[in-house]
C-alpha positions in Angstrom: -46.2 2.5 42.3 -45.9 1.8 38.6 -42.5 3.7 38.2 -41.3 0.6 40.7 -41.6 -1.8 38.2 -39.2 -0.1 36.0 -36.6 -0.1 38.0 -36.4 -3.8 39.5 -37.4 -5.5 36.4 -35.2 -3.5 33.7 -31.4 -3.2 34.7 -29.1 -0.5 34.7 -28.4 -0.9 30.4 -32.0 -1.3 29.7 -33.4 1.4 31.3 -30.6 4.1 29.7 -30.7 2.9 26.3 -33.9 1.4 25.1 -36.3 4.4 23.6 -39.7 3.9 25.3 -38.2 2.7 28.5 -35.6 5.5 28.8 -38.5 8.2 28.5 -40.4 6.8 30.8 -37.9 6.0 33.6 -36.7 9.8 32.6 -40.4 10.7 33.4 -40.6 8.9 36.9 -36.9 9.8 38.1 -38.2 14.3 36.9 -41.4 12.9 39.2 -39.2 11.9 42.1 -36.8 14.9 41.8 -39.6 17.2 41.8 -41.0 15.6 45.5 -37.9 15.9 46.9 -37.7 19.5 46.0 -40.9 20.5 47.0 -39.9 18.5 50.6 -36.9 20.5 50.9 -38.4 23.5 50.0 -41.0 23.2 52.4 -38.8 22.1 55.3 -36.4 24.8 54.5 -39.3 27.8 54.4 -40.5 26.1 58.1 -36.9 26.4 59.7 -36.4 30.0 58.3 -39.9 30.4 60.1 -39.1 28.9 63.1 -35.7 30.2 63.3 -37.5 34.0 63.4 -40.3 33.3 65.5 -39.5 35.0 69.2 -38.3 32.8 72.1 -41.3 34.1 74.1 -43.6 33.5 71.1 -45.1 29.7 71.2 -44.9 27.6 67.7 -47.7 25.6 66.3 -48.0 22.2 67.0 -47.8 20.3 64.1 -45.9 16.8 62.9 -43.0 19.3 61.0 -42.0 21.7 63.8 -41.5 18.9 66.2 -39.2 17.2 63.4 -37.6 20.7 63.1 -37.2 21.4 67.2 -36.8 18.1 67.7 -33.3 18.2 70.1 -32.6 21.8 70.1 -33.5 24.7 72.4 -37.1 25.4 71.1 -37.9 22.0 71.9 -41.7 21.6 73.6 -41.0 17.9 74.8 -39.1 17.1 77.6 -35.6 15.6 76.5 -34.3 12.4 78.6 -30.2 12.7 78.6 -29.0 9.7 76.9 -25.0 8.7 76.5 -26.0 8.1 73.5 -24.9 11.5 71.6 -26.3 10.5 67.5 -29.7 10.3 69.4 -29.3 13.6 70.9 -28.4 15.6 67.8 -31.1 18.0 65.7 -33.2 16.1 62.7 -31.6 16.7 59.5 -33.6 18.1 57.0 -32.9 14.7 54.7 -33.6 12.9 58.2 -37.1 14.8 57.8 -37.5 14.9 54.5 -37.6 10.8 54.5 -39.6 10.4 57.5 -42.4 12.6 55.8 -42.4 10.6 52.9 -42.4 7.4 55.0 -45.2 8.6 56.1 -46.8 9.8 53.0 -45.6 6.5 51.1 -47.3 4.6 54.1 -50.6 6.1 54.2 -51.0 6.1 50.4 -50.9 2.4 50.4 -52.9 1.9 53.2 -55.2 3.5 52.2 -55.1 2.0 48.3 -55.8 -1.2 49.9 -58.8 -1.0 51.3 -60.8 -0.5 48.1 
């Protein structure tokens, strides 16, 4: 939460070109990078899994495959036809990707509150 602070205090010219303040926005911007990677990675290595599993061969249930079959032929949940066709397309993985870290982001500060 403190990389926040950096960017709505400091504007665009502050944060590029004063020293100490461009290495650390540097720092948190490599930090965010690196989550979003490791998200897709993760998302990507489930779908490759998914996408091999056997029709016959049940998945697990967890939050990430029903993201993943969410609207697609290996759905387990029983799909309501809507006119609505956006609603009816398969997640993204940046649609998932941002949900998770809703989540994540969520529950972090939940929880930080408490104590």
């Amino acid at each position: 939460m403190d990389g926040f602070m950096y960017f709505y205090t400091f504007n665009k010219f502050i944060r590029q070109y004063l020293p100490f303040i461009r290495g650390k926005v540097k720092k948190y911007l490599k930090n965010r990078d690196y989550l979003f990677n490791r998200l897709y990675t993760i998302i990507k290595d489930r779908r490759i899994e998914i996408e091999n599993t056997p029709l016959d061969q049940p998945l697990r249930h967890d939050v990430l495959t029903s993201y993943i079959t969410a609207n697609t032929s290996r759905d387990i949940n029983d799909v309501k036809q809507d006119d609505n066709v956006d609603l009816l397309r398969p997640m993204t993985d940046k649609d998932i990707c941002m949900i998770i870290l809703d989540a994540i982001l969520g529950a972090t500060d939940t929880v930080s509150k408490i104590f």
